[in-house]
Backbone atoms as SQL, in Angstrom:
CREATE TABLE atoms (id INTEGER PRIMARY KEY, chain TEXT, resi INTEGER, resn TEXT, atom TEXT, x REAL, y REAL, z REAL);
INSERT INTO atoms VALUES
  (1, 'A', 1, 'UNK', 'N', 151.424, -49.756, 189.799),
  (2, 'A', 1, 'UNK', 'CA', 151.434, -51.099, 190.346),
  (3, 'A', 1, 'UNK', 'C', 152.847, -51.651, 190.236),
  (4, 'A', 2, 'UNK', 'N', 153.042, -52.619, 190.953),
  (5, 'A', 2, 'UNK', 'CA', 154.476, -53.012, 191.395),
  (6, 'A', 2, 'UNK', 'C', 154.674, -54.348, 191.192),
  (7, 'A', 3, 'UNK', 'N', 155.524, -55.343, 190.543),
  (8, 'A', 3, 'UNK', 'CA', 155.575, -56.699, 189.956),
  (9, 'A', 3, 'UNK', 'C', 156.978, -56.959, 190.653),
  (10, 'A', 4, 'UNK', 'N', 157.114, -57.839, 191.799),
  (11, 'A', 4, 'UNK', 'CA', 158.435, -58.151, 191.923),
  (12, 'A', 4, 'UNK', 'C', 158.582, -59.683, 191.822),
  (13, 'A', 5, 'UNK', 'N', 159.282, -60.066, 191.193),
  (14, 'A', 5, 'UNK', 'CA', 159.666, -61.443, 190.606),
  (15, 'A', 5, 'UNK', 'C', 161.012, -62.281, 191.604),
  (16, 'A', 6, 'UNK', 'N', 161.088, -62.726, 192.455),
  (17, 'A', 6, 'UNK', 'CA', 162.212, -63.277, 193.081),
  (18, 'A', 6, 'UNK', 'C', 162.613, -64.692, 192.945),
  (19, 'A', 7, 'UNK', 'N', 163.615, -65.037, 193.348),
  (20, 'A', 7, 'UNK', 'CA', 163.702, -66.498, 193.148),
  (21, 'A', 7, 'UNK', 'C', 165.008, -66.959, 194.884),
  (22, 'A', 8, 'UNK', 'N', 164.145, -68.212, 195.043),
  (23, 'A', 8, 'UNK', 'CA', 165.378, -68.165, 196.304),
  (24, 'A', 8, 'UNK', 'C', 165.961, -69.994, 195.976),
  (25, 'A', 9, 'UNK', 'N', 167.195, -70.086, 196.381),
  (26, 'A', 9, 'UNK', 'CA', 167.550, -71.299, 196.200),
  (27, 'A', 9, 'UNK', 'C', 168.221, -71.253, 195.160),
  (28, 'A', 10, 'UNK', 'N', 167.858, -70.685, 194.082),
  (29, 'A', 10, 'UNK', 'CA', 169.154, -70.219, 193.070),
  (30, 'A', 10, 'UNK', 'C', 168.529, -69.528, 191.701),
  (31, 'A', 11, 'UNK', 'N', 168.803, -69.709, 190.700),
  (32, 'A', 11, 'UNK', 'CA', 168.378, -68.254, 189.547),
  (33, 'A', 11, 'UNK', 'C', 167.638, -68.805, 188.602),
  (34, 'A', 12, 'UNK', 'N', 166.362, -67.551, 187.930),
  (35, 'A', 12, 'UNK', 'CA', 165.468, -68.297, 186.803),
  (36, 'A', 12, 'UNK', 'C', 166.434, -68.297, 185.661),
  (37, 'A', 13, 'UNK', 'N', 165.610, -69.055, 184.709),
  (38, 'A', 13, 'UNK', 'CA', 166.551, -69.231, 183.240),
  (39, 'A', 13, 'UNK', 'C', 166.331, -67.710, 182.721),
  (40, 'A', 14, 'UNK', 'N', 166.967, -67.773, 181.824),
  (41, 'A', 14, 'UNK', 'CA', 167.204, -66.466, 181.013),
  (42, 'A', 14, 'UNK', 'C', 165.699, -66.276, 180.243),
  (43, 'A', 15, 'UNK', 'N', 164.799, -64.895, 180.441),
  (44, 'A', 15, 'UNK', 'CA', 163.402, -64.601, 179.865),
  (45, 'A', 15, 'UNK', 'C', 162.318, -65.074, 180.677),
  (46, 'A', 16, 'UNK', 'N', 162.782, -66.004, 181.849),
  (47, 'A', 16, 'UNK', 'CA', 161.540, -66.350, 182.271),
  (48, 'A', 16, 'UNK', 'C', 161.083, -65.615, 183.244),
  (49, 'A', 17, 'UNK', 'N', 161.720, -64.193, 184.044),
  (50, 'A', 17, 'UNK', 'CA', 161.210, -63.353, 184.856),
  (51, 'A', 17, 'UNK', 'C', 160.182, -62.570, 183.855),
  (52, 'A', 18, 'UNK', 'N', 160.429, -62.227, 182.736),
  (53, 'A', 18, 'UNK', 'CA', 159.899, -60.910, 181.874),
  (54, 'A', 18, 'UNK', 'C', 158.162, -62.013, 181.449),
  (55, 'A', 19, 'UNK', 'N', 158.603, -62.928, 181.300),
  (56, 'A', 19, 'UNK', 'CA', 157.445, -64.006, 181.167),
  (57, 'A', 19, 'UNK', 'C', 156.389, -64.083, 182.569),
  (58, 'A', 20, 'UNK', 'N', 156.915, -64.342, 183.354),
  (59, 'A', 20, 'UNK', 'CA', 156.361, -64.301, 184.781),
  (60, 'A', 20, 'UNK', 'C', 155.656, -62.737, 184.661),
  (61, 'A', 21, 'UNK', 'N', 156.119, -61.854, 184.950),
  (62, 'A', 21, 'UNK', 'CA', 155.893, -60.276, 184.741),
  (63, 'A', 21, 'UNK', 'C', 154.856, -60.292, 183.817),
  (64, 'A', 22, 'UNK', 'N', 154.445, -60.640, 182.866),
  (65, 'A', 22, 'UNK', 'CA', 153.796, -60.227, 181.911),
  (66, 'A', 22, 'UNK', 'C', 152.282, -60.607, 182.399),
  (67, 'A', 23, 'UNK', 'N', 152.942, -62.199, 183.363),
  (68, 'A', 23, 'UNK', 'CA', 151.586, -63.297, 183.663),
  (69, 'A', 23, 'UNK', 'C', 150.560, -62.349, 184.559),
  (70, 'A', 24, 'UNK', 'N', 151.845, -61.760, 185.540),
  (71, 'A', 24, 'UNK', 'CA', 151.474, -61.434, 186.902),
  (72, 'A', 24, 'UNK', 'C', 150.233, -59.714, 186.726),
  (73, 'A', 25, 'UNK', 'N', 151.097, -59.191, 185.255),
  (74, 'A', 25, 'UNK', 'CA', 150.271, -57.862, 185.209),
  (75, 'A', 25, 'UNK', 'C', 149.039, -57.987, 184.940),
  (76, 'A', 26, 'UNK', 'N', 148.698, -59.201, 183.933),
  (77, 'A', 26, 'UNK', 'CA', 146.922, -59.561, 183.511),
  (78, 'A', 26, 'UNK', 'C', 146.190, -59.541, 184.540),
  (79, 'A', 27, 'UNK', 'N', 146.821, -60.185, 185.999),
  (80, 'A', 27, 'UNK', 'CA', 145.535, -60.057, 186.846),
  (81, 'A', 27, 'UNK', 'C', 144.987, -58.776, 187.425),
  (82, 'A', 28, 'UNK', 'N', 145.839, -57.646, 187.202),
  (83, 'A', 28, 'UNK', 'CA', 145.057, -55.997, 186.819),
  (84, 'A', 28, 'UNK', 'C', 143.552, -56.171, 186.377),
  (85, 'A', 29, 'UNK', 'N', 143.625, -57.127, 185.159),
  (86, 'A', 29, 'UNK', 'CA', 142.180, -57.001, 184.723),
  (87, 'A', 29, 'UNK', 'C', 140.919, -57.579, 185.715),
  (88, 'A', 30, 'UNK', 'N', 141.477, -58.268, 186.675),
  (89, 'A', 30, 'UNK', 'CA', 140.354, -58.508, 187.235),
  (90, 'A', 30, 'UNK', 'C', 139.870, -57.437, 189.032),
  (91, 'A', 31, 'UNK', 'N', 140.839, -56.878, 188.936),
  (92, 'A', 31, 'UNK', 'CA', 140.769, -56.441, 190.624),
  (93, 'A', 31, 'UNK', 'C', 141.651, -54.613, 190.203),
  (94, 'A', 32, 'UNK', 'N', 140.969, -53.468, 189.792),
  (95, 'A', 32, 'UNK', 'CA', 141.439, -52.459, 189.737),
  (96, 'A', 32, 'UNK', 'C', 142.371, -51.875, 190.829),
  (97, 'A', 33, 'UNK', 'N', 142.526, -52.165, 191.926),
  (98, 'A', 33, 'UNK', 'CA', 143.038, -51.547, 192.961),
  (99, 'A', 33, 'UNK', 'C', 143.739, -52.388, 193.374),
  (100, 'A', 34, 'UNK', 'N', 144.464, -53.184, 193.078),
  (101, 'A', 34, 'UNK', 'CA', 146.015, -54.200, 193.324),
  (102, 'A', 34, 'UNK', 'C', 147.044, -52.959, 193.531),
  (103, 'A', 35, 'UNK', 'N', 147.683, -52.953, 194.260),
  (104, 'A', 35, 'UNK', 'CA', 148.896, -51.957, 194.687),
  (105, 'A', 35, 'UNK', 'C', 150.131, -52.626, 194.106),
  (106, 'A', 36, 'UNK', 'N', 150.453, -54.099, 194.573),
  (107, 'A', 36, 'UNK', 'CA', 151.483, -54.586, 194.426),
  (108, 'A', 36, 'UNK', 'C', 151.284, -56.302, 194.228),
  (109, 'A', 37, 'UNK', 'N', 152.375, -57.214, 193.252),
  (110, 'A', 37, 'UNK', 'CA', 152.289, -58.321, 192.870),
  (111, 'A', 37, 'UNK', 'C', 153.510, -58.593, 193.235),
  (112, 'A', 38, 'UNK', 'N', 153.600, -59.606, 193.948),
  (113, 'A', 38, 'UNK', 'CA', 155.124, -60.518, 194.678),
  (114, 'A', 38, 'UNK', 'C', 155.059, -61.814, 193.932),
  (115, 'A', 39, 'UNK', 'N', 156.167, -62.061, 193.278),
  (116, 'A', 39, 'UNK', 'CA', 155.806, -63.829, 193.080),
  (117, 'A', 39, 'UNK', 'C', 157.428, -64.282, 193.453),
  (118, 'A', 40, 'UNK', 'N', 157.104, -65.480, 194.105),
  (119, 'A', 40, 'UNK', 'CA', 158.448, -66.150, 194.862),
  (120, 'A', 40, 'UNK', 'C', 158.837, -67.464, 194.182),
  (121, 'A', 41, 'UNK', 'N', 159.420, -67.543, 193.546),
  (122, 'A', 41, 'UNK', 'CA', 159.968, -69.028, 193.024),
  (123, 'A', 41, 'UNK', 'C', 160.897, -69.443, 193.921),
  (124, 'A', 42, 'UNK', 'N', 160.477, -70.867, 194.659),
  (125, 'A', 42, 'UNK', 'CA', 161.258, -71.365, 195.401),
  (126, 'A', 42, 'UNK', 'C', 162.227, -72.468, 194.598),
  (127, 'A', 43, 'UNK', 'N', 163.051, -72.548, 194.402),
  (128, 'A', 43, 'UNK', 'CA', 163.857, -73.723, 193.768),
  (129, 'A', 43, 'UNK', 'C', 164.710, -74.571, 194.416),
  (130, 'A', 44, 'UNK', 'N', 163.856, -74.834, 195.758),
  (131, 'A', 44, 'UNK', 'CA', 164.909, -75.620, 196.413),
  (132, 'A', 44, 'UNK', 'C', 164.555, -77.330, 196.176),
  (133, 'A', 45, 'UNK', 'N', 164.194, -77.642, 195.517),
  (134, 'A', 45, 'UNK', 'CA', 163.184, -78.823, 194.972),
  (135, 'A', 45, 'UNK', 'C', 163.593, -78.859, 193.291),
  (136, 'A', 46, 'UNK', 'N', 165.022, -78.659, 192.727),
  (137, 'A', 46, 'UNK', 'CA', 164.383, -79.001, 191.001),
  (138, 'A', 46, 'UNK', 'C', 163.749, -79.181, 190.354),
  (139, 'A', 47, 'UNK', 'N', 163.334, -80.191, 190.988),
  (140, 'A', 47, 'UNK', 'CA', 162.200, -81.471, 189.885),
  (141, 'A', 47, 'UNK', 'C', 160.521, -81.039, 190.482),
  (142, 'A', 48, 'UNK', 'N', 160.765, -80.374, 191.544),
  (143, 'A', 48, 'UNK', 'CA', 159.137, -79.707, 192.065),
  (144, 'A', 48, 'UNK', 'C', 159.518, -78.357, 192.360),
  (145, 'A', 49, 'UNK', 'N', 159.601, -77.078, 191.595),
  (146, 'A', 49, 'UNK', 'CA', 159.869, -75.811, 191.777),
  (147, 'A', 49, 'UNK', 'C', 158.190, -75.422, 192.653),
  (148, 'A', 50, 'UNK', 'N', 158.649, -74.642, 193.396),
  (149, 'A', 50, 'UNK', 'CA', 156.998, -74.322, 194.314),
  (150, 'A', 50, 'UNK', 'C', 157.096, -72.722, 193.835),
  (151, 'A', 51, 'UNK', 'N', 156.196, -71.849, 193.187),
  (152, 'A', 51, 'UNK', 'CA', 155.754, -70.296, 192.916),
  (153, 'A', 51, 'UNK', 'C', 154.744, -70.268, 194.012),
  (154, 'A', 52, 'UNK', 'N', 154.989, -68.941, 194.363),
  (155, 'A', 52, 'UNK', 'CA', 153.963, -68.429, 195.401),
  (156, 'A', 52, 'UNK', 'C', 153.669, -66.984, 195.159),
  (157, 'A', 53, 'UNK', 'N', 152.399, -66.618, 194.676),
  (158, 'A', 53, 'UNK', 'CA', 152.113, -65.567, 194.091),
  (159, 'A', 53, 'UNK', 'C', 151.058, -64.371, 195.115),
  (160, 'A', 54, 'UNK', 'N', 151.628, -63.468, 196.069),
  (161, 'A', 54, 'UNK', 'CA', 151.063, -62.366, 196.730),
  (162, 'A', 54, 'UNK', 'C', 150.769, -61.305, 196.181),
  (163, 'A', 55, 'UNK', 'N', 149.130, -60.956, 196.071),
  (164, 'A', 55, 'UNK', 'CA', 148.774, -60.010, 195.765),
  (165, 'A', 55, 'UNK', 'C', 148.151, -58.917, 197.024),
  (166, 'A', 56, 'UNK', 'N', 148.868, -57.779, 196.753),
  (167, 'A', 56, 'UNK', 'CA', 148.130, -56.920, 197.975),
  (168, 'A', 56, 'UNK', 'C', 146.459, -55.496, 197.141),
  (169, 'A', 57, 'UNK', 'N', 145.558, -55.474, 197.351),
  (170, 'A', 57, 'UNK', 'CA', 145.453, -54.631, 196.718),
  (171, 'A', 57, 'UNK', 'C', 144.453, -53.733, 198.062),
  (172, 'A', 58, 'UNK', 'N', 143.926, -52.574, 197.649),
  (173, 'A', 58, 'UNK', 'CA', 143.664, -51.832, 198.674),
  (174, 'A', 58, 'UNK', 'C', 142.713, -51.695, 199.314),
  (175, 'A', 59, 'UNK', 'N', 142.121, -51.557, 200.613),
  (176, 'A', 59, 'UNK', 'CA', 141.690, -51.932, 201.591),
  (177, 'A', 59, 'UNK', 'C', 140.766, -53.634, 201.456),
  (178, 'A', 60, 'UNK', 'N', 141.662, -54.286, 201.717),
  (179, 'A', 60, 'UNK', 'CA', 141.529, -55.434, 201.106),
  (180, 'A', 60, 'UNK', 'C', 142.909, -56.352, 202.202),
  (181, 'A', 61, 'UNK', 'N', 142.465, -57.493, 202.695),
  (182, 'A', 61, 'UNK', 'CA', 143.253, -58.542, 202.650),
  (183, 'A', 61, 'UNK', 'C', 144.337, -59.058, 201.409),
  (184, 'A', 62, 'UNK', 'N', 145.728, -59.263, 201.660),
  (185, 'A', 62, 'UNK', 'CA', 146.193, -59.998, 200.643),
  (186, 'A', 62, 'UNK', 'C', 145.724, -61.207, 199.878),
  (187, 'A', 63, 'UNK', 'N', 145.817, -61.410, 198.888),
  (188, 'A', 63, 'UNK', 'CA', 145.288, -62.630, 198.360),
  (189, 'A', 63, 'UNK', 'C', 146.886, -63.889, 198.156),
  (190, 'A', 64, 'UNK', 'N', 146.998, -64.952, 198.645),
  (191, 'A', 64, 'UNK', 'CA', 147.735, -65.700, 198.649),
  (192, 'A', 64, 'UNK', 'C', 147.551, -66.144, 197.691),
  (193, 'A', 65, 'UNK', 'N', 148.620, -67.384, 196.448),
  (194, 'A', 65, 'UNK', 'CA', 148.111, -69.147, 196.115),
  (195, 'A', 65, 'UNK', 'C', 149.765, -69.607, 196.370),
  (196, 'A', 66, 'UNK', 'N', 149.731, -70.959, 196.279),
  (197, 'A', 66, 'UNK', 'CA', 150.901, -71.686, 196.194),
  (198, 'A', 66, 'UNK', 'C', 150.866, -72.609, 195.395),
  (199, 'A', 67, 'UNK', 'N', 151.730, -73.144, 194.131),
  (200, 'A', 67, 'UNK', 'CA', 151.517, -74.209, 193.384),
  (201, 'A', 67, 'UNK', 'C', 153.068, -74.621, 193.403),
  (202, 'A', 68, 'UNK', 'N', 152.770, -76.069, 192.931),
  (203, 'A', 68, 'UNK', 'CA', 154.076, -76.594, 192.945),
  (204, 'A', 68, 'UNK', 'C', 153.615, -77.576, 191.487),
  (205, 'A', 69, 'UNK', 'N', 154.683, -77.747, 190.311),
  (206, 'A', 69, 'UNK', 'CA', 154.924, -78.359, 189.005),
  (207, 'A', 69, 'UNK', 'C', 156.509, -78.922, 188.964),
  (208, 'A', 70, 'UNK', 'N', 156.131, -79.651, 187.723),
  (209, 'A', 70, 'UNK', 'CA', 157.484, -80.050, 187.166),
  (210, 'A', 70, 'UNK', 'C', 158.388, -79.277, 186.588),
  (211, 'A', 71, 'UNK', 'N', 158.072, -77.716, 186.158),
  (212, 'A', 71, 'UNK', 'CA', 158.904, -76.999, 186.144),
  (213, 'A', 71, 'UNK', 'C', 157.860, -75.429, 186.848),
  (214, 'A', 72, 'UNK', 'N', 159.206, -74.272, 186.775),
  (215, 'A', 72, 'UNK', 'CA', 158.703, -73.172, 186.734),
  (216, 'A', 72, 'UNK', 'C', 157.244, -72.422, 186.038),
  (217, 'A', 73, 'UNK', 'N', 157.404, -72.631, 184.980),
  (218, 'A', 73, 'UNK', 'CA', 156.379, -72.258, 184.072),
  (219, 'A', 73, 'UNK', 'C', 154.615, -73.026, 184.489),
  (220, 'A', 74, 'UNK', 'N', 154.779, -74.065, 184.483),
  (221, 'A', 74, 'UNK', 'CA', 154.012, -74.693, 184.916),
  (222, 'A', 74, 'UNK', 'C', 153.187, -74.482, 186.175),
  (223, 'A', 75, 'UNK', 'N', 153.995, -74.079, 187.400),
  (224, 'A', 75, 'UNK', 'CA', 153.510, -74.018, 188.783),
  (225, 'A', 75, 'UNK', 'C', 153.119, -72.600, 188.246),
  (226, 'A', 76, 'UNK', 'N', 153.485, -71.469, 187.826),
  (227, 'A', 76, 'UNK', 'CA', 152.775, -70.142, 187.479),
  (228, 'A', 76, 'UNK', 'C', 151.420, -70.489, 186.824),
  (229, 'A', 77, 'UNK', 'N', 151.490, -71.039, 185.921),
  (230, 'A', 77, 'UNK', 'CA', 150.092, -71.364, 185.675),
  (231, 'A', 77, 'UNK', 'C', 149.050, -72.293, 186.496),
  (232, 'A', 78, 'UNK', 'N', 149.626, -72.957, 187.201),
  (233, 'A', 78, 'UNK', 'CA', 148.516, -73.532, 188.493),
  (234, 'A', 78, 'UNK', 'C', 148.058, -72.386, 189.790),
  (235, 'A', 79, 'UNK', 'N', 149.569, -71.406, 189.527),
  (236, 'A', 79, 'UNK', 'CA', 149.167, -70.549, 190.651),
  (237, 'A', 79, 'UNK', 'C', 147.870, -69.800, 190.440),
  (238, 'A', 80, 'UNK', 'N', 148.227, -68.923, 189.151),
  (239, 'A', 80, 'UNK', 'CA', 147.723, -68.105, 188.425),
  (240, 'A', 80, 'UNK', 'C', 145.867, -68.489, 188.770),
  (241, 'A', 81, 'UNK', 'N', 145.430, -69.321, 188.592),
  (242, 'A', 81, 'UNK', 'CA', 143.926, -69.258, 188.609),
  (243, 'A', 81, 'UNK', 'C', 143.454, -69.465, 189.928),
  (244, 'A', 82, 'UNK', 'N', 144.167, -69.827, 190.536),
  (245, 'A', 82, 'UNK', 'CA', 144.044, -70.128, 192.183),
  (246, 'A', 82, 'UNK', 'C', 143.664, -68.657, 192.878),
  (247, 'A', 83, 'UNK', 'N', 144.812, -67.697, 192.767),
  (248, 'A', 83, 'UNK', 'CA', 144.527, -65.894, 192.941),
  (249, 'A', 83, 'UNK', 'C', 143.292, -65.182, 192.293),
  (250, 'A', 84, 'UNK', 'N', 143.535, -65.611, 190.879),
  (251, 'A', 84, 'UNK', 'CA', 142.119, -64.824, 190.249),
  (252, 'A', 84, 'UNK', 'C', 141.078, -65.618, 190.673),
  (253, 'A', 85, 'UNK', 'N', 140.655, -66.459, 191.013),
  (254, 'A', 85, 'UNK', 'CA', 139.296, -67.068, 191.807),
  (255, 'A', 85, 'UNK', 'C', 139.304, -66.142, 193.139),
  (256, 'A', 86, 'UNK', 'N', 140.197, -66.049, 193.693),
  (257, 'A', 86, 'UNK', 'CA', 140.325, -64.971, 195.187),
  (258, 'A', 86, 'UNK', 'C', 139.591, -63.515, 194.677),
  (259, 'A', 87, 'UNK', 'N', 140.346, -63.110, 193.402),
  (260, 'A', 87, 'UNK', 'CA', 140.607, -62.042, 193.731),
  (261, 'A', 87, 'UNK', 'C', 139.184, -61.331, 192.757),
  (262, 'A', 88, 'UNK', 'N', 138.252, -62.453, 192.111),
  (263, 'A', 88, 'UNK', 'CA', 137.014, -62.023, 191.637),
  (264, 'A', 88, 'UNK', 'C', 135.907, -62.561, 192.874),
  (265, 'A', 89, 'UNK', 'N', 136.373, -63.661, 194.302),
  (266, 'A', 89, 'UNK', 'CA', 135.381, -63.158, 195.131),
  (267, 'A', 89, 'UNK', 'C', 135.794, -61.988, 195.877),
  (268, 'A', 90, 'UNK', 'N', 137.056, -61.209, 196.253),
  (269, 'A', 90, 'UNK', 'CA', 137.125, -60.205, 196.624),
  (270, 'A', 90, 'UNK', 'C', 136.514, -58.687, 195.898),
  (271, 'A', 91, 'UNK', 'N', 136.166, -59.206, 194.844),
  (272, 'A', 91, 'UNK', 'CA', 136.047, -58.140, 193.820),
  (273, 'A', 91, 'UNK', 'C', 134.321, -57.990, 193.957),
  (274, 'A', 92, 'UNK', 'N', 133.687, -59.490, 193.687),
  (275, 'A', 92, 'UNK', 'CA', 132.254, -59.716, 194.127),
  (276, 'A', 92, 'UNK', 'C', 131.780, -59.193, 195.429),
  (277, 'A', 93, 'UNK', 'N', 132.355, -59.163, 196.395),
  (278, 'A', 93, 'UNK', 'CA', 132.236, -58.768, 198.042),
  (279, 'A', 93, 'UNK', 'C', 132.021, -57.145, 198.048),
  (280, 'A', 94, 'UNK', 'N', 133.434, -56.447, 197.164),
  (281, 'A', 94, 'UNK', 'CA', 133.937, -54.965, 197.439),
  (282, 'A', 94, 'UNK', 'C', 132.207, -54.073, 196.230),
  (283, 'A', 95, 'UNK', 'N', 132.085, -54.754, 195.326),
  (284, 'A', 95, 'UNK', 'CA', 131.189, -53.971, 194.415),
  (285, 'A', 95, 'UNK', 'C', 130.186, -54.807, 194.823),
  (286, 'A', 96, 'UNK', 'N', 129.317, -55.723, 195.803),
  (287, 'A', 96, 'UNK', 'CA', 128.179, -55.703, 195.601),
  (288, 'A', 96, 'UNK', 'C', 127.379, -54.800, 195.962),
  (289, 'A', 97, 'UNK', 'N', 126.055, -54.843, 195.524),
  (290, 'A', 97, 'UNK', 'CA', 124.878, -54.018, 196.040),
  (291, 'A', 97, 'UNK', 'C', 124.639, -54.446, 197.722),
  (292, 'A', 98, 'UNK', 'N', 124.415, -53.926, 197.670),
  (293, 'A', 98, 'UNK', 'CA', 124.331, -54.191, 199.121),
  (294, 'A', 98, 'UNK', 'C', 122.869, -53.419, 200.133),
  (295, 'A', 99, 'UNK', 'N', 122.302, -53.008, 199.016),
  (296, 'A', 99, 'UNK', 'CA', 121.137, -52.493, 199.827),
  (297, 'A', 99, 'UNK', 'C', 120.087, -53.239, 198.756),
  (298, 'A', 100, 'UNK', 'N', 120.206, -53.780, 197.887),
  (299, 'A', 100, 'UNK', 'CA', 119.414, -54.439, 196.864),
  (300, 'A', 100, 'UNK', 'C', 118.769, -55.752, 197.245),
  (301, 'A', 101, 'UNK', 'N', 118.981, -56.292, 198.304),
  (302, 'A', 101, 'UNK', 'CA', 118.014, -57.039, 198.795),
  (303, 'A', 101, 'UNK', 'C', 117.043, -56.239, 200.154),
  (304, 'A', 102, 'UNK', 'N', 117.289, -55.327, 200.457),
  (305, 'A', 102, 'UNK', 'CA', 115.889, -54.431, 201.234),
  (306, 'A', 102, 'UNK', 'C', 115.140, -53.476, 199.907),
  (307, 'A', 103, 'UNK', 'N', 115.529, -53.479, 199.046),
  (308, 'A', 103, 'UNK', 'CA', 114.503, -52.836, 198.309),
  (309, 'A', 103, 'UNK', 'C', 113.601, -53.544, 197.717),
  (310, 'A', 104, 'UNK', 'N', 113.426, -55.192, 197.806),
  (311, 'A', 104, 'UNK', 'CA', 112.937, -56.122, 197.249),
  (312, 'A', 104, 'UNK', 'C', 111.956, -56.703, 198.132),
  (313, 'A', 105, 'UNK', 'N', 111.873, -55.971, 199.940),
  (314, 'A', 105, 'UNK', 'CA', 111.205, -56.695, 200.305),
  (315, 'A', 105, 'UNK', 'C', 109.896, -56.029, 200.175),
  (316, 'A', 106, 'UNK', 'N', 108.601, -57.529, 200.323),
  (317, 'A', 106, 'UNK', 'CA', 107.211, -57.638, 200.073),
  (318, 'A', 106, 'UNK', 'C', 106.488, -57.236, 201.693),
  (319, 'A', 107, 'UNK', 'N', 105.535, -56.074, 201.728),
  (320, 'A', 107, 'UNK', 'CA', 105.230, -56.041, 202.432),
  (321, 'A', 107, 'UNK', 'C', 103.268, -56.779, 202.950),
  (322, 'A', 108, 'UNK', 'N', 103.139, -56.984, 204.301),
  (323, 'A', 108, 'UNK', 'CA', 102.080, -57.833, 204.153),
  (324, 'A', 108, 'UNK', 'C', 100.778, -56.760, 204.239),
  (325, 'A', 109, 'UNK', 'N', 99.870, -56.740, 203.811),
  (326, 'A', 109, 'UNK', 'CA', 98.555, -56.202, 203.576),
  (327, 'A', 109, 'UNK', 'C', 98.069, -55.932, 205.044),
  (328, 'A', 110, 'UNK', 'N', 97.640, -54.938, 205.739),
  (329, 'A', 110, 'UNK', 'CA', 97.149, -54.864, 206.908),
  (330, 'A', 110, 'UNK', 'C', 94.982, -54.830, 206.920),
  (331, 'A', 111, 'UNK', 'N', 94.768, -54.549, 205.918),
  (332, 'A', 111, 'UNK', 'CA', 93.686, -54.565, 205.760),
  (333, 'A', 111, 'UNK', 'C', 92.826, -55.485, 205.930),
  (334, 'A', 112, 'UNK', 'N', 91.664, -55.375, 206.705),
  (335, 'A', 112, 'UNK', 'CA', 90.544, -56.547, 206.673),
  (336, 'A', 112, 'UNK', 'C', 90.139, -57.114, 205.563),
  (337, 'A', 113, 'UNK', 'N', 90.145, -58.371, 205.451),
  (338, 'A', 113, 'UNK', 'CA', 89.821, -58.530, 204.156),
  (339, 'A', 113, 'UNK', 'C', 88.218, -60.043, 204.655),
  (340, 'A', 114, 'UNK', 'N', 87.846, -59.368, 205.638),
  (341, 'A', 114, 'UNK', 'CA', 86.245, -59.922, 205.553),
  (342, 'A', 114, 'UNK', 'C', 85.547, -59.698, 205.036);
């Protein structure tokens, strides 16, 4: 799996990519087949940094979020639960049963019952 951390508009503080990285690998635990994790810190806003966190995983739609905080750290953690809500109904969708509601159906009695 692949974690790329970018920043546009100008540079994170010192430790806070390896911090980001660390955030971005936990959501492994919820979706086994993630290929790759993008997260974009926009800093063209100081005082409202916007993170935007792309997850691709396989045969699967990307999962988007976008958050915006008073700092960096902050908008990662608004992002952060926004994706894992995605990415446990993508997860609910890919493993359900799916023949488990025809094995449940009731059939009706054909018999006379005069």
């Amino acid at each position: 799996m692949q974690v790329n951390v970018s920043a546009r508009h100008g540079t994170l503080q010192p430790g806070d990519q390896e911090l980001i990285e660390e955030k971005a690998i936990r959501l492994r635990r919820l979706y086994d087949r993630i290929n790759a994790i993008e997260v974009t810190i926009d800093l063209k806003q100081l005082d409202k940094p916007v993170v935007e966190i792309k997850v691709s995983a396989e045969h699967a739609e990307d999962s988007i979020a976008r958050a915006e905080a008073s700092n960096v750290l902050a908008a990662l953690d608004n992002a952060i639960p926004k994706v894992e809500q995605q990415l446990r109904k993508l997860k609910a969708r890919k493993t359900g049963n799916r023949t488990a509601d025809h094995k449940h159906v009731e059939t009706a009695d054909v018999g006379d019952d005069e």
